[in-house]
N, CA, C and O of each residue as an XYZ file, in Angstrom:
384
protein
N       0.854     -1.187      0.000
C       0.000      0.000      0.000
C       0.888      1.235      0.000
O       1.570      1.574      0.967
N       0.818      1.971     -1.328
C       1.217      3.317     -1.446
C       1.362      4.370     -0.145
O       2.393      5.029     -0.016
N       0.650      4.440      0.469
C       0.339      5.261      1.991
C       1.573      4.823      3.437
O       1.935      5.585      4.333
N       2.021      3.226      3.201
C       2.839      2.704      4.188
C       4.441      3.546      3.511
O       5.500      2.929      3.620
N       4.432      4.083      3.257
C       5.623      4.519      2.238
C       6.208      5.808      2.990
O       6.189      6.841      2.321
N       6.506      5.855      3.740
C       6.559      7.492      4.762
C       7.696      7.731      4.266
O       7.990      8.873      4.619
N       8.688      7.197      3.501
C      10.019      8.030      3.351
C       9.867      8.576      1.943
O      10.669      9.451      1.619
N       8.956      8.188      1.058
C       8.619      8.815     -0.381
C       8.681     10.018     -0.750
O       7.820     10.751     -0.262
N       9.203     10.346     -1.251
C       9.601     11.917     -1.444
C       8.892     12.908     -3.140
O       8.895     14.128     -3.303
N       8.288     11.653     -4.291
C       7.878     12.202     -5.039
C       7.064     10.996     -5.583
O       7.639      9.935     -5.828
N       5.581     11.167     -5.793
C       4.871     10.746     -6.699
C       4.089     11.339     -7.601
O       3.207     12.178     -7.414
N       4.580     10.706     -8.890
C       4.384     11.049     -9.867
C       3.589      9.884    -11.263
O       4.189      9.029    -11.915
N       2.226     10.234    -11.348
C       1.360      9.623    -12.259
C       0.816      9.793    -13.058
O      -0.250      9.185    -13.160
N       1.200     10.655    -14.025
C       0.261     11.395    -14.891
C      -0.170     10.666    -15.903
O       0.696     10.052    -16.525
N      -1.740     10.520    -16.385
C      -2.468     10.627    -17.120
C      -1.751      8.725    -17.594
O      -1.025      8.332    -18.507
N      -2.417      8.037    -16.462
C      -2.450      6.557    -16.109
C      -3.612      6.184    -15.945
O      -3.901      5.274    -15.167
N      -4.642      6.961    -16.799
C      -5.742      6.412    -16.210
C      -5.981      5.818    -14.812
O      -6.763      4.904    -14.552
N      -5.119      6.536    -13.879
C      -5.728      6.113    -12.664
C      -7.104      6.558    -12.124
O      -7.416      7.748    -12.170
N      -7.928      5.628    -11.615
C      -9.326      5.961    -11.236
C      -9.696      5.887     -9.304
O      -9.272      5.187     -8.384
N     -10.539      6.847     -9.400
C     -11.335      6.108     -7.871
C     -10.551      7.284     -6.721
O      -9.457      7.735     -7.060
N     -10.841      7.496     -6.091
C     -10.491      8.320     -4.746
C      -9.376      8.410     -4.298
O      -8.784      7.340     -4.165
N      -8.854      9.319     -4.005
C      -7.551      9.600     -3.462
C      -7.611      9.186     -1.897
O      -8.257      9.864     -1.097
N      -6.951      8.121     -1.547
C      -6.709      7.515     -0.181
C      -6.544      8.687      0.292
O      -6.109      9.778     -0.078
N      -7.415      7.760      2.052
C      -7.148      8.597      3.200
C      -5.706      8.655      3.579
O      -5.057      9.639      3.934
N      -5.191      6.963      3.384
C      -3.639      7.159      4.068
C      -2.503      7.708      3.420
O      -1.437      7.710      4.036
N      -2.595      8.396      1.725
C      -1.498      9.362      1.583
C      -1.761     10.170      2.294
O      -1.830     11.165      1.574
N      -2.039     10.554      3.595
C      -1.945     11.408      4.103
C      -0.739     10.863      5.244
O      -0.300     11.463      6.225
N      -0.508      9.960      4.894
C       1.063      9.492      6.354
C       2.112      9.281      5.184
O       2.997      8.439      5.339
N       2.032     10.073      3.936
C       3.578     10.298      3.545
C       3.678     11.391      3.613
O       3.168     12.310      2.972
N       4.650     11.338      4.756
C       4.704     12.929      5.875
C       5.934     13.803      4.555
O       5.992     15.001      4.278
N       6.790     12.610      3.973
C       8.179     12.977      3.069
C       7.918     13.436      1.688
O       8.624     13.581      0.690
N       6.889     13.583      1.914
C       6.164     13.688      0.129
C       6.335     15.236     -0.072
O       5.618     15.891      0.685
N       7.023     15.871     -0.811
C       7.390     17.037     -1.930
C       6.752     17.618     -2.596
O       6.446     18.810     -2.600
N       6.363     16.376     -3.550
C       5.546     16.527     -5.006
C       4.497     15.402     -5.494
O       4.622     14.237     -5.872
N       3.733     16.016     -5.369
C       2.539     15.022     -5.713
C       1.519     15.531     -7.159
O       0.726     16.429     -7.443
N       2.153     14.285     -7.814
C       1.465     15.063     -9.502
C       0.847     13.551    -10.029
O       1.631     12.803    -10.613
N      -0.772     13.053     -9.782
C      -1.563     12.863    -10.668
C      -2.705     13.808    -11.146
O      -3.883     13.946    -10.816
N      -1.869     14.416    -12.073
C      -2.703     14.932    -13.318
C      -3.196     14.170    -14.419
O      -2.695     13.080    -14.695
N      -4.222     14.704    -15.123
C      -4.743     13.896    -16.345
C      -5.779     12.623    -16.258
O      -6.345     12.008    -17.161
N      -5.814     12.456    -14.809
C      -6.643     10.883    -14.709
C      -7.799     11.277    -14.319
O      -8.311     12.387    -14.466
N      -8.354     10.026    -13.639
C      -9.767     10.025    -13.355
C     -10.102      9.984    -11.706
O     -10.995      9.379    -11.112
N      -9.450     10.522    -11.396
C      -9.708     10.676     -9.440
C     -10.977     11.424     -9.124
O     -11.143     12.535     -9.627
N     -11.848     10.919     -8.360
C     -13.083     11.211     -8.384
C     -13.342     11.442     -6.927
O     -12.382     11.073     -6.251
N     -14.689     12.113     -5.977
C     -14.939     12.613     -5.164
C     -14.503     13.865     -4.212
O     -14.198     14.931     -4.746
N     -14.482     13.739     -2.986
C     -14.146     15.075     -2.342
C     -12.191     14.666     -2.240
O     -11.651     13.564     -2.153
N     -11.635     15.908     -2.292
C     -10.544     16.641     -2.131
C     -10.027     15.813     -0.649
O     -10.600     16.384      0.279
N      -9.344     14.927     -0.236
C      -9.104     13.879      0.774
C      -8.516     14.957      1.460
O      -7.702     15.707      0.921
N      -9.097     15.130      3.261
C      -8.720     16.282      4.247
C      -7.511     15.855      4.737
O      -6.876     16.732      5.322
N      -6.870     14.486      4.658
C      -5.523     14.601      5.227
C      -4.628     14.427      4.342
O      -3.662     13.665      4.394
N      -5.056     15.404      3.201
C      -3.588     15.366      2.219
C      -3.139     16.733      2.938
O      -1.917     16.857      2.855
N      -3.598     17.521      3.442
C      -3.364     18.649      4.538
C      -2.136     18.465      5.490
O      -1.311     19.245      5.966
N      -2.372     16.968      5.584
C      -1.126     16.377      7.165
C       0.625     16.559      5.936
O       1.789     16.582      6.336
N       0.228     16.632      4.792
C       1.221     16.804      4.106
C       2.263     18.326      4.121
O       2.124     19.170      3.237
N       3.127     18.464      5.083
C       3.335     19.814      5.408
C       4.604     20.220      4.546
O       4.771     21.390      4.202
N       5.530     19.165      4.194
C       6.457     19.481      3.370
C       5.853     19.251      1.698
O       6.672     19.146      0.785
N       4.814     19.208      1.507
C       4.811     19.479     -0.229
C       5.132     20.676     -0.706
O       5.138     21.746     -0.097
N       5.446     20.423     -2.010
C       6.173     21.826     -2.612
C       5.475     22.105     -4.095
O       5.359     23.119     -4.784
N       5.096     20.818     -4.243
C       4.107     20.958     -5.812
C       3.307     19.748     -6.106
O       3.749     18.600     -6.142
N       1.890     20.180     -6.346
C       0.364     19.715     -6.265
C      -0.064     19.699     -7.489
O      -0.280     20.823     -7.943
N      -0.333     18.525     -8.427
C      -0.245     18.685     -9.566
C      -1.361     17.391     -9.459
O      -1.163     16.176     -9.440
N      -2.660     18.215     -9.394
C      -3.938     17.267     -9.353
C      -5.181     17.850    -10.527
O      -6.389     17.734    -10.318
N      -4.616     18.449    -11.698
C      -5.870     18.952    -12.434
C      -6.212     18.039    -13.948
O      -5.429     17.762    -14.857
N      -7.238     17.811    -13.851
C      -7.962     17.556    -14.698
C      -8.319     16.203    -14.704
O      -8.043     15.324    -15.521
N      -9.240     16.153    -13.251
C      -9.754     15.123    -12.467
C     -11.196     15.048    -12.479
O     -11.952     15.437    -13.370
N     -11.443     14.578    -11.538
C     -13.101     14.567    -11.461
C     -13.308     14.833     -9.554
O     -14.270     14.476     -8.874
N     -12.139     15.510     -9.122
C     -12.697     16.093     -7.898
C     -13.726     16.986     -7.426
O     -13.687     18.105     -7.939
N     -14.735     16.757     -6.490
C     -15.207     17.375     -6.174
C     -15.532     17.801     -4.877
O     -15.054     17.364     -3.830
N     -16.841     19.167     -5.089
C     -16.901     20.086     -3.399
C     -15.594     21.129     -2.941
O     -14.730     21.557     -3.707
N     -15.713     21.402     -1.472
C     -14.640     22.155     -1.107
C     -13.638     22.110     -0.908
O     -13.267     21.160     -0.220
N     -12.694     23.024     -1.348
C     -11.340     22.637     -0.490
C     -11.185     22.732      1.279
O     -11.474     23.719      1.955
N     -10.605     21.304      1.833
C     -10.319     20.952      3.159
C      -9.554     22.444      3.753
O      -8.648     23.000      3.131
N      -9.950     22.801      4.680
C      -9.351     23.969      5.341
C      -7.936     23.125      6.026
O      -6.983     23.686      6.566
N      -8.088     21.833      5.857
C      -6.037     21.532      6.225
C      -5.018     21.374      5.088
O      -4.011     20.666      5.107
N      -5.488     22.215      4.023
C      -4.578     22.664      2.802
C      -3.564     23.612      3.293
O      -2.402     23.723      2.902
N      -4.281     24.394      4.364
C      -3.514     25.662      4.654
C      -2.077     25.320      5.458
O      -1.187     26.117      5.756
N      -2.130     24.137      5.666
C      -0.816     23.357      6.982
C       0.137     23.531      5.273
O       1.354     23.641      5.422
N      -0.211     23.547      4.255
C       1.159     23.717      3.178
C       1.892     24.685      2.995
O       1.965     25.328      1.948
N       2.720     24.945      4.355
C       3.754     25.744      4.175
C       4.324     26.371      3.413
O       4.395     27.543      3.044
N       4.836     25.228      3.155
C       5.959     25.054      2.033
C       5.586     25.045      0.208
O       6.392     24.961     -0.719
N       4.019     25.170      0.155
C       3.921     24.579     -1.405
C       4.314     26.093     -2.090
O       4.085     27.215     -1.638
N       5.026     25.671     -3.414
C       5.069     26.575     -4.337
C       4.144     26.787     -5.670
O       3.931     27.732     -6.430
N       3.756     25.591     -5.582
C       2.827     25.420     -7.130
C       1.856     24.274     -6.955
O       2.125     23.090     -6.753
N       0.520     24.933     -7.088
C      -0.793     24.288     -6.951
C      -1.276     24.377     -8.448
O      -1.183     25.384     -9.150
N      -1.915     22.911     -8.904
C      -2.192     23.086     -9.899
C      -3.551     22.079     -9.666
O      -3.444     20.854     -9.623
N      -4.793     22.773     -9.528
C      -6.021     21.861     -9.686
C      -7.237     22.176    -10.742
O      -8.317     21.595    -10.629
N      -7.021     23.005    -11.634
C      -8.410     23.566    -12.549
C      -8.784     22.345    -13.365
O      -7.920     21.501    -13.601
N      -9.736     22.238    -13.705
C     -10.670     21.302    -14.603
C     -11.065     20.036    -13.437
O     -10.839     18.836    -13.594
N     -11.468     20.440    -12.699
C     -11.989     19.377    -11.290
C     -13.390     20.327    -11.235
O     -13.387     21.502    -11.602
N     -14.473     19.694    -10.766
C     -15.400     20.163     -9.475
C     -15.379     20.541     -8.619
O     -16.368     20.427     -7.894
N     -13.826     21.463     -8.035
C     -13.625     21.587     -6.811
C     -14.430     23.053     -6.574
O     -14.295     23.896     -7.460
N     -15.306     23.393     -5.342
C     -15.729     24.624     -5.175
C     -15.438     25.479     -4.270
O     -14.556     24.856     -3.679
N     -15.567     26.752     -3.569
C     -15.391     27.386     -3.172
C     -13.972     28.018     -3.137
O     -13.149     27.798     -4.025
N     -13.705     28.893     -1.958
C     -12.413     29.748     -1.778
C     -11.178     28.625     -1.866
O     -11.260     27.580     -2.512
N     -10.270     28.958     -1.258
C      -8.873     28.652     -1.257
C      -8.590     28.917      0.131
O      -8.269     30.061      0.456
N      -8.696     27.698      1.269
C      -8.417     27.991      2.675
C      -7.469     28.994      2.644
O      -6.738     28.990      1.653
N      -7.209     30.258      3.867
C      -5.916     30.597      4.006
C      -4.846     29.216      5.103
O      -3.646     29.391      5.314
């Protein structure tokens, strides 16, 4: 399981037709940087403990099938430099 992986420092999947919900437990790869599935088919709400992710630096989740609000524990991303989510269902503001 992808999630038991705490020393992972970059995943990267683009446009793998990966489908289905973004696990609760990437939220315990505390080492994770960069997280880029773009292009696939990830579907439902925006998973609240990708938030526990405090060292990411680049978010590369657009052109999904996410939807609803963004989790107000986005804002624990310190560190991110580059968010990339348009062409999702995602609604409202942008936690501070």
């Amino acid at each position: 399981e992808l999630g038991q992986l705490s020393n992972l420092w970059i995943i990267t999947s683009p446009e793998t037709a990966f489908t289905g919900f973004i696990p609760v437990s990437w939220g315990n790869l505390k080492s994770l940087k960069e997280l880029d599935f773009s292009q696939n088919q990830l579907t439902g709400a925006f998973a609240t403990e990708l938030g526990q992710l405090t060292k990411l630096e680049t978010v590369n989740l657009y052109e999904n099938g996410l939807t609803g609000a963004l989790p107000d524990t986005i804002g624990n991303w310190a560190n991110v430099k580059e968010v990339h989510l348009y062409s999702n269902g995602l609604t409202g503001p942008l936690p501070d």
